[in-house]
Every structure is written in C-alpha cells, then in structure tokens.
C-alpha positions, -999 to +999 in steps of 0.1 A: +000+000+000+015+035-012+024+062+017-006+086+029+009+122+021-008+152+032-016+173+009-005+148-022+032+158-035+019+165-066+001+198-052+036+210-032+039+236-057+007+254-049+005+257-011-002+286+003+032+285+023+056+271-003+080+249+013+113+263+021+144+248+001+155+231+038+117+216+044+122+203+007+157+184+017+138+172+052+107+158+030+131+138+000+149+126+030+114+114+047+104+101+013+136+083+011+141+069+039+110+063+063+095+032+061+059+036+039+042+026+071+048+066+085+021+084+066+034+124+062+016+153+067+029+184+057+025+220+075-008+203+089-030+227+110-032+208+141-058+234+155-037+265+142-004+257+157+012+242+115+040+226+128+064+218+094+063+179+100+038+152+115+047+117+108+021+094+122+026+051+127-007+034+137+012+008+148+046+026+164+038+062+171+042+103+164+069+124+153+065+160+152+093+180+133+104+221+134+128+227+108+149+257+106+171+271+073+192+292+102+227+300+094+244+298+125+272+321+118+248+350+110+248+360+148+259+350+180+232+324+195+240+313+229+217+297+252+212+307+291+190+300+322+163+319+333+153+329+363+131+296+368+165+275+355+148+274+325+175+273+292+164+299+267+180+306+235+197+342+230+214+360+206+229+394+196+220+417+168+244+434+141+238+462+163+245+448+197+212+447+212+207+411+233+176+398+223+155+360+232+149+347+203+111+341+198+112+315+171+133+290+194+127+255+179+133+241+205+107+253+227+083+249+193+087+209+192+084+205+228+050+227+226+038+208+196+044+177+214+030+187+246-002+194+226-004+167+206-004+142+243-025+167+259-053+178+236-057+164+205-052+129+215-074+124+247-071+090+252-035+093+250-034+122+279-052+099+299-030+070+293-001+092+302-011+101+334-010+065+349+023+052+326+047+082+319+059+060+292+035+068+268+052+096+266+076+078+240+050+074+211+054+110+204+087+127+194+097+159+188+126+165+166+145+202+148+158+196+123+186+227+111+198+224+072+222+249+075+243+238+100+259+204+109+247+181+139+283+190+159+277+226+154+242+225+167+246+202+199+274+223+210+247+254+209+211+228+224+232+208+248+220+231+277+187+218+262+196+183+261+208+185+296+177+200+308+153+170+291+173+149+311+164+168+345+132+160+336+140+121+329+137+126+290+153+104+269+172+122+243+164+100+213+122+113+218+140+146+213+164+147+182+180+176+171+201+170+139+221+190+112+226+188+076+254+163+078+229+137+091+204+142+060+234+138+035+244+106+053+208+092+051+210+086+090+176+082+100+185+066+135+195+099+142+167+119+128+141+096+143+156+072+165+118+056+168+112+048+137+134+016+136+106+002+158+083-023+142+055-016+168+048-001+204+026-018+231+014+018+240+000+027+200-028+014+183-051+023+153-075+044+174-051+062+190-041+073+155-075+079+147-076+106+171-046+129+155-060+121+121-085+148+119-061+175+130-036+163+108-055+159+073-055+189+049-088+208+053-112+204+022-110+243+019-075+242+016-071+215-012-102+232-032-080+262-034-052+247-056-078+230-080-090+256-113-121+266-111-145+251-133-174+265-154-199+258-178-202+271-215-229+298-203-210+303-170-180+307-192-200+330-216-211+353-190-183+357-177-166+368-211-192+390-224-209+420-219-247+439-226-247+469-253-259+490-225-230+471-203-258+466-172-264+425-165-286+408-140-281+373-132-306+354-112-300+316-097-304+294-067-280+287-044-250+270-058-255+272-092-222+295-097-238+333-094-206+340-074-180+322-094-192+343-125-185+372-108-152+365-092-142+348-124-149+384-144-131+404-118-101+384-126-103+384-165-111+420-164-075+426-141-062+410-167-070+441-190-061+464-168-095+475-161-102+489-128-131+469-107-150+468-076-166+442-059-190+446-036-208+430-009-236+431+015-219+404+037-187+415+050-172+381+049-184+370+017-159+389-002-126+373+014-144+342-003-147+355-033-114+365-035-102+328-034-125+325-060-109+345-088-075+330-082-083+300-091-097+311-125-076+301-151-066+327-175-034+329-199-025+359-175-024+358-144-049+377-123-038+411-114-047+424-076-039+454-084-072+467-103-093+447-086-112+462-051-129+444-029-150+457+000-184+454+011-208+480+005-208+500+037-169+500+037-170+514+003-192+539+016-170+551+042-144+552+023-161+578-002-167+599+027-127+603+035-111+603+001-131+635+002-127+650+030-157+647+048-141+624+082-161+647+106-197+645+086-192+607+084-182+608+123-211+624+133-235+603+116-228+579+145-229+600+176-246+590+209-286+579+207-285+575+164-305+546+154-278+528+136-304+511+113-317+543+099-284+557+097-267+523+073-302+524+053-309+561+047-282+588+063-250+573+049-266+568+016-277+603+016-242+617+029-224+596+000-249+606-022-240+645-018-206+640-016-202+619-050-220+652-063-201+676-050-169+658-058-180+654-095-182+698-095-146+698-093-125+702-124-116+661-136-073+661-119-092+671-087-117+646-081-108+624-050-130+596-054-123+566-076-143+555-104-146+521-122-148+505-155-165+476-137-192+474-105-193+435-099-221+435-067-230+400-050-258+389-032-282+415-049-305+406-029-293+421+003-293+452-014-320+483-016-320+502-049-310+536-037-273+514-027-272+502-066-284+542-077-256+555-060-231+528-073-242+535-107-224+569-099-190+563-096-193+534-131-175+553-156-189+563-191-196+529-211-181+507-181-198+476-167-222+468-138-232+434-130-260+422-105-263+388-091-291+374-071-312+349-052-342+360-037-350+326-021-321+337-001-337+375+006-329+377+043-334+414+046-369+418+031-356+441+004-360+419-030-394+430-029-386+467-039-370+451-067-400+452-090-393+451-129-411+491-130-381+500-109-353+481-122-358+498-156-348+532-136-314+515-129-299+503-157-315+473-167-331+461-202-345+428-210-349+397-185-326+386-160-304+361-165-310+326-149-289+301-133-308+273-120-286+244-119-267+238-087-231+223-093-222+227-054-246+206-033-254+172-030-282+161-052-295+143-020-299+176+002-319+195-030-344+173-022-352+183+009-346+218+002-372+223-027-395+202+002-387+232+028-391+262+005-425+251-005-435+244+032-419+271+050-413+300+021-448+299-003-448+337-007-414+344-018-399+340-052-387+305-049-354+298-069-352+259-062-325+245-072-316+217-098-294+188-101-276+181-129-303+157-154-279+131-165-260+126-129-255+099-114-258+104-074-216+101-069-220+124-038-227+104-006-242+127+023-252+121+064-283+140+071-290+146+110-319+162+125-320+163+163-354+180+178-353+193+211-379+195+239-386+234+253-362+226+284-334+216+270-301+235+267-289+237+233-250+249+240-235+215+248-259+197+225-240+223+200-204+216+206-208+176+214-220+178+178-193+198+170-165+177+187-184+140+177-187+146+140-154+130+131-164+099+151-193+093+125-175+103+092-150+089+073-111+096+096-092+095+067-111+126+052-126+148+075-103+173+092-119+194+123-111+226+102-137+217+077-162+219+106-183+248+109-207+258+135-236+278+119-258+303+145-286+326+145-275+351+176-244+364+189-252+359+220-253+317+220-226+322+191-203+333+224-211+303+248-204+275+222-173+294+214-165+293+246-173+259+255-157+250+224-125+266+237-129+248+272-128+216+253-094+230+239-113+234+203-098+266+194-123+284+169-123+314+137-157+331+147-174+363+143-191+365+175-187+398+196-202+421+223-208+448+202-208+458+166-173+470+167-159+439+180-187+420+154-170+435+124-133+431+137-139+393+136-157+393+110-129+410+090-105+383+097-127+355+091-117+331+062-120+295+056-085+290+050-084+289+093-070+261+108-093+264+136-133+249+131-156+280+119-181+296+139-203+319+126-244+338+122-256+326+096-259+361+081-221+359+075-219+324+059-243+335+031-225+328-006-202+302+015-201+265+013-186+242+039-189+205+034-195+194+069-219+218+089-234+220+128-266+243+124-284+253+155-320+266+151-333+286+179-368+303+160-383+293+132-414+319+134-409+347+117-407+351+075-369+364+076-363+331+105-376+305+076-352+325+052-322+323+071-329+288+079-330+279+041-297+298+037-280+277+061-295+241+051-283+255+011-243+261+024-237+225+025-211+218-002-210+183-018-180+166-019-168+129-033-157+115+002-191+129+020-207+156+031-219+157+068-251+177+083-262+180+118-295+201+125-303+208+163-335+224+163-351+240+194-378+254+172-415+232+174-422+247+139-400+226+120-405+191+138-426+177+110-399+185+086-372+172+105-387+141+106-384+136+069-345+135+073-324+106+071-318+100+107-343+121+134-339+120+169-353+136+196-342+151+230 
C-alpha cells in the first residue's frame, strides 16, 4: 500500500506556504528513507499551531518536526538560564542589542508535542497520566539544514541536559544537522522509527490525531482551477450593449463564481473593478474564488477592489474630505439602522455630487470600468443608484441574485417598473442548476421552501439531469424539547462529528458551526475553547468587535468556523453543525434555508447536523435521514 501524504506531493507547488528549500531536503529525506508505514503530513494545521512535519505510525507512534534554514554564523546564539532554571535561547543583533529569540525550535517541538499528548489525543493524555511512558509514542525532533549536527549540539546541549532533569530520553528529542540528512542517518533523525511496533500505539489512537492532521477540504479546493460551464463561461466573457447584466439563480448554481471569475479576467485588462458585498465576509471568499480562475494571464490584484458596500461607503466619505460628517453620523442615541439604510446613503450621495463639480485632476473619489455587486438581494436600490455613480462612461455593472435567499426583506422593492430606472433592459439572466450541493440535500430543500417559504420567489435548485448520485451525504436532524439546553448539545455535535465520518477525510477545520445570535454564538465558542477546540468566529459584544472578527474570518483557518448565519451567506462548507433557535418569523424560515443551502458536496461525503429548538419545523425534521429527539 502507497504512503498517505498530506496534501499529495503532486500539489507541493501550490501551497499557500511554499515549502522552504531546507523543508524540501527534510521531506526527499522522509520520502527516502522512512519506512511507507509513517504516513506524512505536511504544515498540517493541528488546531492553528502548523507545525512543518507530523509523521504518524498506527502501529509505532508520532513524530512532530520544526525545521529551521538558520545560518548559525549570521549572529551570536548562545543559550542561558532563566530565572526559573529554565534554558532559553539568546542572541545578539548586528547592532549589539541582546535579544530571546522568539522563534526557538526548541521550545516549538516541545509545545507541539505537549499538545499533541494533551489535547488532541485524549485517550492518550489519559494514558499518560498512569504510565509516563506513553510519553515515547510521540517525538519531537529540529531539524537545522544549514548547520551540521556537531555545530548544533554544542549550541542545544543546555537543552539536552535539561530533558534529562526531567528524565527525557534524548532519542524522543532529536536535534540534527545537515550532515545527518546527507548521510541518510535516519536513527539519528528519528531514533523511533526503527521500531516495528509499540505496546502503547494502536489504530485508534491514531485515529484521534488524524483529523487534526488531514489537509482541510477548503485548503485542497484552493489549488484546483475553477471550473465553469459554456454559459458560465460566456457570461463571464461578455458583456450587454448597454454594459448593465442581472443574473438570477439558486443557491449553488455559480452566481458568485461568474463574478469573481470576471473580476479576474477584467484585471487582466487592466480594467479597474470593484466588488462589492452586503456580507462583510463574503468577499474574502470571493477573493479565493478569482485565483483560481484560469486565465493565460495571471490575475492582477492590483485593479481589482474588494470591499463590502458600507466599507466602500466610508471610504467615499474620506477620500473626500468629509471624516467629521461621516463621524457624526454615528454619535450617541443614532439609530444605527436608519443611519446604514438612509443617512450614509444620503451623505455619500451629496458628496459623489459635489466631488464630480470639481474640475476632472481634482476629483478624489475613484471610479470604475467595472461594479461587480454579489448577493443582490441584500441590497436596496437607492445602494445600486448611488453605485451606478462612480461606473465610468460605457463601463460595466453586474447584479447577481437569489431572492429565495432575501434575508433582509428588500427583493421585494426590486420590481421590474423599478429596475428599468437602474440600468436594466430585457430579463434577468437565470442560473438554475446547482453544481455545489449534493443532489441528496436539493431534495429536501425544494421540500422546505414550499413548506416554509410559499410567498417568496422560490429559486429551487436543480441537479444536474444526467447525474448519477456520486455524492454520498449524512443528514442529522436532532429536535429538542422546550427545556433543553442547546449549547452542549452544539459543541458535542461539533466535537463527535469526526467519530461518525470517514477519519481519513474529514479534518476538524472543515467543521463549521452555523448560529442565528451572537449571543449563543459566544457560549459554544467558549465551550468549544474549554474543550481546547480553538475556533475562527465572528461572534462579539458589540458591533465593533462584530466586524473586527468578522474582517478576519476566512475558511483557510485552521481552527473549526463559527459563525451567524448572516455571514456564511455565498459560502459553502462540506461538513456543517446548524443550530435553530426560532423558526417563526418570514426572515427566521429564510435564514434557515440559507443555512441548510451552504452544504457543499464533496466525493468523500458531506456531513449535516440540525439541532432544532424550534417546534415549527419538527414535521420537517422528521423527513430526514436520521431524526432523533431530545
């Protein structure tokens, strides 16, 4: 049976952090060497901490690996006590300035380790604590390619002497130099991996580290092009007479792709282009998006902003000068609804008009050849008027839209009467076939939008006609009773989904955790961190901490995602923990639909868990796969 390799060497050259030309030499000599029992996994995410190394034995053990390209003679390192006894490694600057060094490897493999017994292998920890020498399955080696084994033992040996102290065995912790990579010594790279098999490993135990190890599905979809129909393709390649195009579809059937796609075939012309967005996450996914489009040129950054809308706003507002109107659009007892509907809107409104008064060189605020804006939906139609202002003359504007997926009540001011004012001629565009979920879940979805959604204007989705079903899916629904507590429930779905999917697949960063308040978001965040689960969320006290997170949410993370639903719309996540907590309202039954439609097929499974705590939706919930009730 060939060696498992994480990600597969075939995709080394488009990681997101290339490997250095040391980790290269350290992998060939891996590849070389190690026995085709050690599966590899390269700069896994291990719940954020990316170690460079994890080699993993189900029968013999764990070997975690910090490798450092340091040139030894480019400063004086030395290593010395603390105050605790503690050894620490030092050096001076070029300048003369003492400094720790912060990147010690050292202290990196030992922390790696530590975690690795501690927290992401539970039934190890435990093991641990009654028979220290479990401690052996795991090692923790560095690995410097610059220097030679003598030269870095004279520098670690106050290490080595210290693991001692603390009745380590020096071969768990090897530290070896380029010399012993040449020589194709693996005894003294990994000392353990001569061993045929350990009393203290087994396949479970192995199972455990798996799912922090394996590349996460978002960062493998990353490296692959993006694909597209012929009228994907053809939309994305054209334009209108009038250059104004609306494009209407359900969820999943490649809206956003078309868009992201144009933004980065328009770069290529040097055309200037904004993208915008209701959802201030959405457009770091969108982003991803257009780099994988495949283009004889490569995409260029450079002409290509993206922002979401109230952003953009705000930035209109200072490129011209007017920081202290903006300011005081937000002072004490404003009604921060009225003021991101109406008052900004207005105050951008007059200060695009001012701004165009001034003779051409002076104008401060960009202009486009291209307005790409996702979501439509989420958008009123003074936001697209005032847009329309800053398209130069016989430049683009694209609209996409679902209005299945109208969470803010506005699609219904989108009448055709209305839309003829803003640009548009002729029909809207429609895409209607879905090429992102399973075939399994549309199903139930065209079942819930008839049931729950019979008012709005229903874009159900399709599967493609001549599939065959190649996308194999778990369906949960778990219904609770009025009394009991859905935050544990939440999190024990969280932390048991790899138990019930395939191990070999599933990493815990492909898990996301999808909310309807802020509020609960925080306590399963928070138990989630209790359970040493560390999480990406955009959960906060307050708007301003709301939209901090939210800015750095992305679902390259190597933590599991938590997040509203409101800021998962135009995602997809292949294995998915949805917590309904009302289900009586129009705009509830919306954002309910939104969340079931993020589920993103995939060949080796996709994974949903529903806990409802709503009564409204029991009947449906029983139509699932596997219902339970607690």
């Amino acid at each position: 049976m060939p060696r498992f390799i994480s990600p597969p060497l075939d995709q080394l050259s488009s990681l997101r952090t290339p490997l250095t030309k040391g980790e290269r030499k350290v992998l060939d000599f891996f590849l070389k060497h190690l026995p085709e029992e050690w599966e590899i996994y390269i700069q896994p995410h291990l719940n954020g901490l990316r170690p460079d190394f994890v080699l993993l034995n189900p029968k013999v053990g764990i070997a975690v690996y910090e490798i450092k390209d340091w040139d030894l003679n480019a400063m004086p390192y030395r290593v010395q006590n603390s105050l605790e006894g503690i050894p620490e490694l030092w050096a001076t600057s070029r300048t003369g300035v003492d400094f720790k060094v912060a990147d010690n490897p050292i202290e990196k493999a030992i922390h790696y380790k530590d975690s690795i017994l501690n927290l992401y292998c539970p039934r190890l920890a435990i093991n641990a604590l009654t028979d220290g020498k479990f401690l052996s399955i795991v090692t923790a080696g560095v690995i410097l390619t610059k220097a030679t084994t003598s030269e870095i033992e004279r520098l670690f040996s106050p290490f080595q002497q210290y693991f001692k102290l603390l009745d380590a065995k020096e071969q768990y912790y090897p530290i070896v130099g380029i010399d012993a990579l040449q020589g194709g010594e693996l005894n003294k790279v990994f000392p353990s991996s001569r061993w045929r098999s350990s009393k203290f490993m087994n396949a479970q135990l192995a199972q455990d580290l798996r799912h922090w190890l394996i590349e996460p599905d978002s960062e493998s979809t990353q490296r692959q092009p993006l694909e597209l129909n012929k009228k994907q393709q053809d939309l994305v390649a054209t334009r209108t007479a009038t250059g104004y195009r609306r494009i209407k579809g359900s969820a999943g059937s490649g809206k956003s792709l078309v868009l992201a796609a144009k933004a980065a075939l328009l770069s290529t012309q040097k055309k200037d282009i904004l993208v915008v967005t209701f959802n201030i996450t959405l457009w770091h996914y969108l982003r991803d998006v257009a780099v994988r489009y495949q283009m004889p040129k490569k995409m260029d950054t450079q002409y290509i902003t993206w922002c979401h809308f109230h952003e953009w706003c705000k930035g209109v507002c200072l490129a011209a000068g007017f920081k202290k109107e903006y300011d005081a659009l937000w002072g004490d007892g404003q009604n921060i609804d009225e003021v991101l509907e109406v008052d900004l809107i207005n105050l951008v409104n007059e200060v695009i008009s001012q701004d165009r008064k001034k003779e051409k060189e002076q104008r401060q605020i960009p202009t486009y050849d291209a307005i790409l804006v996702d979501e439509g939906q989420d958008f009123n139609l003074d936001w697209w008027n005032t847009l329309r202002k800053v398209r130069r003359d016989k430049g683009e504007m694209l609209l996409v839209a679902d209005e299945t997926q109208d969470l803010y009540q506005r699609a219904k001011d989108w009448t055709e009467e209305s839309m003829a004012g803003a640009g548009f001629v002729g029909p809207w565009t429609r895409l209607d076939i879905s090429y992102r979920m399973p075939p399994t879940l549309i199903n139930y979805l065209e079942k819930y939008a008839k049931q729950y959604l019979p008012n709005s204007s229903i874009n159900i989705p399709e599967a493609e006609t001549s599939e065959l079903d190649i996308w194999p899916v778990q369906m949960r629904w778990v219904q609770l009773n009025p009394n009991v507590q859905a935050v544990s429930l939440c999190t024990d779905a969280v932390l048991s989904m790899p138990i019930w999917t395939q191990p070999e697949t599933l990493a815990y960063s492909d898990i996301t955790l999808l909310l309807q308040d802020h509020k609960f978001g925080l306590q399963c965040v928070e138990l989630l961190e209790r359970s040493n689960v560390k999480t990406a969320h955009v959960f906060g006290n307050d708007r301003i901490e709301q939209k901090h997170r939210k800015l750095g949410f992305f679902m390259g993370d190597a933590r599991v995602k938590a997040t509203t639903i409101h800021s998962f719309k135009g995602w997809e996540s292949r294995c998915m923990v949805i917590h309904i907590s009302r289900a009586n309202l129009p705009e509830d039954l919306a954002t309910i639909y939104v969340a079931l439609s993020r589920l993103k097929r995939h060949t080796a499974g996709s994974y949903l868990t529903v806990i409802c705590s709503a009564p409204e939706l029991e009947v449906f919930g029983k139509t699932w796969q596997t219902f339970e009730r607690l």
